[in-house]
N, C-alpha and C positions, 0 to 999 in steps of 0.2 A: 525578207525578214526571217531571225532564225528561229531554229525550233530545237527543241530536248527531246531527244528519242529514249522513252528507259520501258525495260523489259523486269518487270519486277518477278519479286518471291526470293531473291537473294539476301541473307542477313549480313549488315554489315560487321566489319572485324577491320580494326586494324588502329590507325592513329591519323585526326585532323588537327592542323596547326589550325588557332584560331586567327583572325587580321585584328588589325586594330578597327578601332570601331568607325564606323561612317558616321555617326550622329553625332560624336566627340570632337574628329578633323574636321565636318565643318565650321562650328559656330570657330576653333582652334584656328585655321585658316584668314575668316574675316578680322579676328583678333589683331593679324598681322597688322590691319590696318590702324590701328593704336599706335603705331611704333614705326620707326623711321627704321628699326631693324639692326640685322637682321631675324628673323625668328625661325629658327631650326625647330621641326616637327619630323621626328621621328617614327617610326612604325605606322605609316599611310599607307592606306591600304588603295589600289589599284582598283579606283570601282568609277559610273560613269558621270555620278554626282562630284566625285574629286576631281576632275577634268572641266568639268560645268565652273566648280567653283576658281579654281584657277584660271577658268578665260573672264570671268567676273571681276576677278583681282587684277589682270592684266589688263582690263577695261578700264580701270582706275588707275593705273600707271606703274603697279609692283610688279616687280619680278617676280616670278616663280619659274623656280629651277627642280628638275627631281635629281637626284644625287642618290650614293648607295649600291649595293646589291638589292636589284631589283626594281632599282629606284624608289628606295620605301624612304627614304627622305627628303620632306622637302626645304627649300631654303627661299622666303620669303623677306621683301624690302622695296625699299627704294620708295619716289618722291609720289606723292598722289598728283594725279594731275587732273583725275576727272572726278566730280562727285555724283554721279548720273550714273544707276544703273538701269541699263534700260530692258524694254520689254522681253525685245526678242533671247536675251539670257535669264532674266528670271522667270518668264515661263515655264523654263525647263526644267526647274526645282524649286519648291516653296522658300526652302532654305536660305537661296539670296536675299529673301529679307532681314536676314542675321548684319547685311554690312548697315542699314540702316543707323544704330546704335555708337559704330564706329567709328562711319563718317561724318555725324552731326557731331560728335565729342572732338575726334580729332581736326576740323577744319571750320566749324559750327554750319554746316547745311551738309543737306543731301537732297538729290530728287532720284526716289526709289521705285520702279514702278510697282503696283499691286500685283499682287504673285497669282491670283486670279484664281478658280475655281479648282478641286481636288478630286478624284473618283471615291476618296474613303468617305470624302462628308467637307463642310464649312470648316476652316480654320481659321477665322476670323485674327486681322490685326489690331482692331482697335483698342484692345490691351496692350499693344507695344505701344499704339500713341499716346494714349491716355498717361502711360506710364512718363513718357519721354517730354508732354507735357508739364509732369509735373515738377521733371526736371527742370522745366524753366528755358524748354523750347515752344516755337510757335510750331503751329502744324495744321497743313489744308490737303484739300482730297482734289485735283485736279488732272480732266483728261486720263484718269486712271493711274496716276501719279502720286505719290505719299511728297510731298515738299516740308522742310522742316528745315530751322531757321532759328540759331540763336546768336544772341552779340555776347560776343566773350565766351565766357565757361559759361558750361552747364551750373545748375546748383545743386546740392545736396539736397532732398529730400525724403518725407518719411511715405512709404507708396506699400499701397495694399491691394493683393492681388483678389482679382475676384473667384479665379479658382488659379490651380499650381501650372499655369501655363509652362511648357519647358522653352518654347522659342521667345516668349517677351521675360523671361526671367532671365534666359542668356543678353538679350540684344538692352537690357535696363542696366546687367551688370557690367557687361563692356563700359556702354556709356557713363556709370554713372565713377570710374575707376577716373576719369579725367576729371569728371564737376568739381567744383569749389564747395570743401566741405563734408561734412557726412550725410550718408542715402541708408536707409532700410528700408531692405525689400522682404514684408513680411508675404508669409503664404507662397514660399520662391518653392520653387519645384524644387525636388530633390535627389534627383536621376542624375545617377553614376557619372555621364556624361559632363554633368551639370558642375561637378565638384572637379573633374579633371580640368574644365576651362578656367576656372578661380585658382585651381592649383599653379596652372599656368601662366595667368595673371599674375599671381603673386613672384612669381619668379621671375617677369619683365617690369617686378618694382611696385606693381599696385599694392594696396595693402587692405586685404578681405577679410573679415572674420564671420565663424558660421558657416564654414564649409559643411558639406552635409546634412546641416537642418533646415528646417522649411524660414530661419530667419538671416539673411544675410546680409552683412553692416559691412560699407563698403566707408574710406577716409578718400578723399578724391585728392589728386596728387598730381602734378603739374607736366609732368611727359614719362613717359615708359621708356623702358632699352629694350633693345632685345634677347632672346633666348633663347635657350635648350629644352624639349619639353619630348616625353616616348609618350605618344597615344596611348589609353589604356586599351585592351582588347575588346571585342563586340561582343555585348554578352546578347543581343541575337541572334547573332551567329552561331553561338554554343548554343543559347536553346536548342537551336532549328537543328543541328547536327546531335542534339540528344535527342530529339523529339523524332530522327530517322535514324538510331541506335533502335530506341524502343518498339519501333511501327514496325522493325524489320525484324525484333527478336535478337536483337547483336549485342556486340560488344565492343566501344570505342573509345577512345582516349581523344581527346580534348587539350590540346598542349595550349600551354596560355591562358584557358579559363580560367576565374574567379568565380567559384560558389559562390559567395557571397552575393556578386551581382544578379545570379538569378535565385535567389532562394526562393521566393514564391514561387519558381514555376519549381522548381525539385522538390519543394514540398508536395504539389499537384503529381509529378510522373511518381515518385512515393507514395502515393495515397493510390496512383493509379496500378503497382507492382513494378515498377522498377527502380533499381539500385541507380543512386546518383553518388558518387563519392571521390569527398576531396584528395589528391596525390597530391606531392610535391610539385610539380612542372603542368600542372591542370586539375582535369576533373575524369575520372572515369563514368561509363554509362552502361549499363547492361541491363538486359531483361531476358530470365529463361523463362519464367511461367508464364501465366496468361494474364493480357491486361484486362483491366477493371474501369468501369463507369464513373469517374470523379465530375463535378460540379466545379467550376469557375465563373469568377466576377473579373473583369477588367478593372484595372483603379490606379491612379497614379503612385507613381513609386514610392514604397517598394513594395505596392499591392502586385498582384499579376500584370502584366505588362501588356498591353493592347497588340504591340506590334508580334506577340508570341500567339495569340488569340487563334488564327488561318492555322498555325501547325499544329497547335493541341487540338482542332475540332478534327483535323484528319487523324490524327493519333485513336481522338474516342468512338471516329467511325468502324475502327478494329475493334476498340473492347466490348467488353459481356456486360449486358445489362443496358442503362441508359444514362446521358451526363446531361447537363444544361450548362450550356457557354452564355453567361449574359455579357454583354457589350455597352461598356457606361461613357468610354469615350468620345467614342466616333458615329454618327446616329448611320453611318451607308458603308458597313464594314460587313457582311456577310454575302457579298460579290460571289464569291467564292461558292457556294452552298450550290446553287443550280448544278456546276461545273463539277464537286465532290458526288452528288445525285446520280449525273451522268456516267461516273463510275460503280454505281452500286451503292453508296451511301444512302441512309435511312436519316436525312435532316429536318424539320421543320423550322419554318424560323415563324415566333411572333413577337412583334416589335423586336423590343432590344433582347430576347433570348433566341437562340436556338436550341432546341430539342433535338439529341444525338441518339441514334438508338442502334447500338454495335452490331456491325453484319459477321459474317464468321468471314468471308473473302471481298475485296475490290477487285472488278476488272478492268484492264486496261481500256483506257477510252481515247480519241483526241479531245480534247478541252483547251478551253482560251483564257489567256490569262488577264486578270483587271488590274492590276496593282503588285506593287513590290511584294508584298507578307501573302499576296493569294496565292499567286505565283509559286512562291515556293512551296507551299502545302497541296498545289497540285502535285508537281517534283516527290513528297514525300508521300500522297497517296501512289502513285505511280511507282515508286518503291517496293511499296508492299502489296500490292496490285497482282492478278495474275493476268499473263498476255502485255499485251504493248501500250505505252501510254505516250503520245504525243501531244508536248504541250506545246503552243503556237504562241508567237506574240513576245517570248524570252527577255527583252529589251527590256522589262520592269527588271527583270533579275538583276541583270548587269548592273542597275542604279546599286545594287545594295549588297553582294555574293562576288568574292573575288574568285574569279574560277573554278563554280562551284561543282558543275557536270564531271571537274579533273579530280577534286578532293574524294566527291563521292566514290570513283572511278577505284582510285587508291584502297578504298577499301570494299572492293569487291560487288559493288554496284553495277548493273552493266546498263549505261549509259552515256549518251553521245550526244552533240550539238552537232544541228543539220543546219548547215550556213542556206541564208532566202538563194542563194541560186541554184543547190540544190535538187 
């Protein structure tokens, strides 16, 4: 299994491309299944979740071809042949339960299996069912199976979210693009991601209104074509690459970011003394003075963003003074805390807050990584860490950081991936 070897105390300097984002290609991906095709998806980013989801789709009976310099595009089609996604691939990412939505609209059934337990906390489906119910499917929970079952079209319905769920607000508005009739989905999550799938949508002929807001009014329309769609860029990934600008005391450019997408957290590294600022072709990031103790709340978009939560807490185990990271999302998301400790960090956690209390130096530790966003905030204490820091376990990263060990590298990072035979 591989591991990240970094030797911190280096500031970065220099320029990262950002990828497109992970949480956009997939629901964009299962989409395909709406359409008889083709769907060209543009700017895909090379991560191990986009390979999971294409052997999901190839389970079903589409093509997926990568095309491109670098193969950042892909080209999605052809005939469904299975509606079964079975266990052994959606184990491997929550995600897959995105085609639920597509395959009951496009062929009226699916047998999906339950995505099954998470290390961050419960992510309960029964808001996709409930929802997909109301469209005027049947739905039973067997052998750990989601079976769901309509004659004919879906119907339009008016459906209200219990909170802004972002996966049953994707996998209602796929489905509800084919129902007979008009759907609104009030309380719809609002995440960037979220508006680039409807944008997408719209362009294989659905016709959505309410892009952006928490209400969106979908006309249901009797088959989609296919299209041309460029993923928009990760604005987690730009966090996480200002968030190890700042730790290190650097200076970096961000090609492809969108401010906008993360303004809550630039508000937060602002408050904390660093400069976040928009260029033409991204975002610049710099910190010379010293950082500062800010406070954050986790909250759905376009509050602070949960999955940015692991790299801001390593960020304020550097600054002066003390922060509180409270966590509204996810109740088993401070994994990480033990493993930042071990490096020197000053954490407390009760319930949903941690308590930060800025040390002047991290030292290199080994530490093990729990999850995608922990994972990388070890990588970024590690950074700024003095001595060696070896993170074990790396295989979260990959789901989510497109060659992240070689970006950082680029700019002056001195850091390595030690392959498990090593």
């Amino acid at each position: 299994m591989d591991s990240i070897r970094i030797r911190g105390g280096r500031p970065l300097a220099g320029e990262i491309p950002i990828s497109g984002a992970k949480n956009a290609a997939l629901p964009l991906m299962a989409a395909a299944l709406l359409c008889q095709g083709p769907l060209i998806l543009e700017n895909v980013p090379r991560l191990a979740d986009i390979r999971t989801m294409a052997s999901l789709l190839a389970q079903h009976g589409l093509n997926v071809e990568r095309q491109g310099p670098e193969g950042r595009r892909l080209v999605l089609g052809g005939r469904i042949t299975s509606t079964e996604a079975p266990y052994d691939i959606v184990r491997k990412m929550r995600a897959s339960v995105l085609v639920l939505g597509p395959l009951l609209a496009r062929t009226g059934e699916a047998r999906v299996s339950l995505p099954g337990g998470c290390a961050i906390g419960t992510r309960p489906v029964d808001i996709h069912l409930k929802g997909l119910q109301e469209l005027g499917a049947e739905v039973r929970l067997e052998q750990g199976y989601i079976h769901a079952r309509v004659a004919g079209r879906l119907r339009g319905a008016q459906i209200v979210l219990p909170f802004a769920s972002v996966g049953a607000t994707e996998n209602l508005l796929m489905a509800a693009t084919l129902a007979e009739g008009r759907t609104e989905i009030a309380n719809a999550a609002r995440e960037p991601e979220i508006g680039d799938l409807a944008t997408c949508l719209n362009r294989m002929g659905a016709r959505i209104e309410g892009i952006g807001t928490d209400r969106l009014v979908i006309e249901g329309v009797r088959e989609l074509s296919g299209a041309r769609h460029a993923i928009i860029p990760d604005r987690i990934e730009a966090g996480t690459y200002a968030c190890a600008a700042a730790i290190t005391g650097g200076e970096v450019r961000l090609r492809g970011a969108r401010l906008e997408h993360i303004a809550a957290l630039a508000r937060a590294l602002g408050d904390a003394g660093v400069e976040v600022m928009e260029e033409a072709e991204g975002i610049l990031v710099r910190r010379a003075g010293k950082l500062k103790g800010v406070d954050v709340m986790t909250e759905p978009y376009p509050g602070f963003p949960t999955d940015m939560q692991a790299q801001f807490m390593a960020l304020m185990s550097v600054a002066e003074g003390a922060a509180m990271v409270t966590e509204t999302i996810f109740e088993n998301r401070f994994m990480h805390v033990p493993e930042l400790n071990r490096m020197g960090a000053r954490i407390n956690v009760h319930r949903a807050s941690a308590i930060v209390r800025g040390v002047k130096q991290l030292c290199g530790a080994p530490v093990m990584a729990t999850d995608l966003r922990a994972s990388v905030s070890l990588v970024l204490a590690g950074l700024a860490a003095k001595g060696e820091t070896i993170v074990h376990r790396v295989y979260h990263l990959d789901r989510g950081y497109e060659v992240l060990e070689q970006k950082l590298a680029a700019c002056g990072a001195d850091i390595e991936r030690i392959s498990g035979s090593a």
